[in-house]
KOLZAVO-314034 format. One record per residue (C-alpha): residue in one letter; x, y, z. Coordinates in Angstrom, 2 decimals, always signed. Each point is the difference from the previous one (the first is absolute). Layout:
REM KOLZAVO-314034
{rest A; px X; py Y; pz Z}
...
END
This chain:
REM KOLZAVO-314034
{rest X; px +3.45; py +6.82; pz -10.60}
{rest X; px +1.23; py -3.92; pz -0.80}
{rest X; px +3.49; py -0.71; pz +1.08}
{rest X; px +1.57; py -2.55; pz -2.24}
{rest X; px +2.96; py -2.50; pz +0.32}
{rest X; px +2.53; py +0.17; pz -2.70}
{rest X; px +1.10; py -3.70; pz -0.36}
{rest X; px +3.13; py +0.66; pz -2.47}
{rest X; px +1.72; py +1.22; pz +3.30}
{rest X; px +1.66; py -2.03; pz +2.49}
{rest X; px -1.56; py +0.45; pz +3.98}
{rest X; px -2.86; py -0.84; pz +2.41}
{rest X; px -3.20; py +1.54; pz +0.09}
{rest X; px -2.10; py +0.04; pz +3.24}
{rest X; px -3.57; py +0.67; pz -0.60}
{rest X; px -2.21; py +1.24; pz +3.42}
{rest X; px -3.36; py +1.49; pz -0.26}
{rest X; px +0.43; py +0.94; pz -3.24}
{rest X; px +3.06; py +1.80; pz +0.55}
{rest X; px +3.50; py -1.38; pz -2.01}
{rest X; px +3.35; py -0.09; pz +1.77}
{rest X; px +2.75; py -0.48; pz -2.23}
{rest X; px +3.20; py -1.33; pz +1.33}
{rest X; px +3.17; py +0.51; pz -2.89}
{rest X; px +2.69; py -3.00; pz +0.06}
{rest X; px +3.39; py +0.79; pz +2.14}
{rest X; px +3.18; py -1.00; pz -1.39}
{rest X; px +0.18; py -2.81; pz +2.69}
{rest X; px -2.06; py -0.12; pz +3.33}
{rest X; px -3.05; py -1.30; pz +1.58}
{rest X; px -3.99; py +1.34; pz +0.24}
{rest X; px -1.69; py -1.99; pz +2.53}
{rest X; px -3.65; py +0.84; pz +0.39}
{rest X; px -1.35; py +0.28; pz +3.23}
{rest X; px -4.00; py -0.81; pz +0.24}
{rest X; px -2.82; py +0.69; pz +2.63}
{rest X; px -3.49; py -1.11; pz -0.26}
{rest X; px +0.20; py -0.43; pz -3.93}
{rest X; px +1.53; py +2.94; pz -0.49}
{rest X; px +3.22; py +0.92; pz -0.62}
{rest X; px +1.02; py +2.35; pz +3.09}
{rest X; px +4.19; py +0.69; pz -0.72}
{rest X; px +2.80; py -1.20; pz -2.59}
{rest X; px +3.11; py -0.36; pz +1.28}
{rest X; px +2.77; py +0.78; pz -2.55}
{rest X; px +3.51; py -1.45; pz +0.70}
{rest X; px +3.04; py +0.87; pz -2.65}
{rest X; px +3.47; py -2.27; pz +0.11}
{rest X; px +3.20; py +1.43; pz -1.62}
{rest X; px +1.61; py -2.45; pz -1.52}
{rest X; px +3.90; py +0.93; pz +0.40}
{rest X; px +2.40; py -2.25; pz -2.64}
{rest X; px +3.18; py -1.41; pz +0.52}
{rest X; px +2.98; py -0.37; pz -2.38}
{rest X; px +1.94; py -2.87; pz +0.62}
END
């Protein structure tokens, strides 16, 4: 069975020995990939809340 990777949607696709990881777009945040030996081992997800002000 093919996987396939739609591009009319936003995100990040990982693609490891054949296998695809998608990764959907937060709000506001930060992914940071974490590699070892080529490969990508761990992704570290980190969200901020963004909390407004009225002046």
């Amino acid at each position: 069975m093919e996987k396939t990777i739609n591009t009319s949607e936003n995100g990040v696709y990982i693609v490891q020995d054949g296998t695809i990881t998608a990764l959907s777009p937060k709000p506001f945040g930060q992914d940071t990939i974490i590699w070892q030996n080529g490969q990508v081992l761990d992704i570290e997800r980190a969200e901020r809340i963004r909390i407004k002000q009225k002046k």
